[in-house]
N, C-alpha and C positions, 0 to 999 in steps of 0.2 A: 687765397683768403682775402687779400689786402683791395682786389679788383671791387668787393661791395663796399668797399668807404667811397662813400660820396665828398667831391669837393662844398664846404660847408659854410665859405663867408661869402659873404654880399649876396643874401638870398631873401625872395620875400614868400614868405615868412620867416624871420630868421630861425637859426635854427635853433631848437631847445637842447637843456642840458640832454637829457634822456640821448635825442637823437646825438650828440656828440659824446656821450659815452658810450654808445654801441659802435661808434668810430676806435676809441682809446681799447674797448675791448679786442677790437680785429687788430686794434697795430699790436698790441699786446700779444696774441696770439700769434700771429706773425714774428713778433721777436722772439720770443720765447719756443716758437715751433710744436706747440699742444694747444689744444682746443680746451682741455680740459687739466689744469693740474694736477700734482700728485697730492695726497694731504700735507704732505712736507713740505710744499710748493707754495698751498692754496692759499695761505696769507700776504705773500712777498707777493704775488699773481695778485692778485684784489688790490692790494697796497699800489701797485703798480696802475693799474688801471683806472684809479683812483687818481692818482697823480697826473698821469697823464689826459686824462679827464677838466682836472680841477687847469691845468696850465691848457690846454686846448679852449675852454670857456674862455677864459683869460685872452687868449690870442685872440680871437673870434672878435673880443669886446674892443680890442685895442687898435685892429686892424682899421684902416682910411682908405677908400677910394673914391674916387670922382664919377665911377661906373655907375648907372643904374642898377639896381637890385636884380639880381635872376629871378624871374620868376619859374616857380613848381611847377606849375602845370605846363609851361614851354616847355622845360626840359623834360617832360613826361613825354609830351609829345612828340618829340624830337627822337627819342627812346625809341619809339612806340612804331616811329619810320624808321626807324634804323635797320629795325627787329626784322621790321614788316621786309623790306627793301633786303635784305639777306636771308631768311628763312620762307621768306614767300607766304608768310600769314603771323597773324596779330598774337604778338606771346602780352604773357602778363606782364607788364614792367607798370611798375609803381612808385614812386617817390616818396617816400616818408612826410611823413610832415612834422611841423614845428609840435615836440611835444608827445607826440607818438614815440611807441614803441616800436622801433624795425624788428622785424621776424627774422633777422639775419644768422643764418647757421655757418656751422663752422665749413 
């Protein structure tokens, strides 16, 4: 589960809330060990994600480096060799972007 979070400071574009709440939901699910709560769950799960949502943003804004910015599109293509270089042809690999929605399943 935890392997689609992408590391998410010092990036350019930085990253958006959206893209670092679909982060908070996979460590969430990951802590919790369900993709999906139970209804008795599915408040304290949301509250939870929420939280760690709201303190992730947080971090993100507070964090200093002296590094240049990553850029998306390198690290797509980077991906994109990796893929290529162990499976022997071009799989999809795609980077979110600032603000997007990741398609990320459990």
């Amino acid at each position: 589960m935890c392997r689609s979070i992408r590391r998410l400071a010092n990036l350019e574009p930085p990253a958006g809330e959206e893209e670092v709440r679909e982060a908070a939901l996979q460590f969430v699910r990951k802590l919790s060990g369900t993709t999906r709560p139970s209804r008795v769950n599915e408040a304290a799960f949301e509250r939870a994600v929420e939280e760690v949502t709201m303190a992730s943003v947080k971090l993100l804004r507070e964090l200093a480096t002296n590094a240049p910015a990553r850029s998306r599109e390198e690290l797509a293509r980077r991906a994109r060799d990796r893929s290529r270089q162990r499976f022997g042809r071009e799989a999809a690999v795609e980077m979110p972007r600032a603000g997007d929605a990741g398609q990320s399943g459990a």
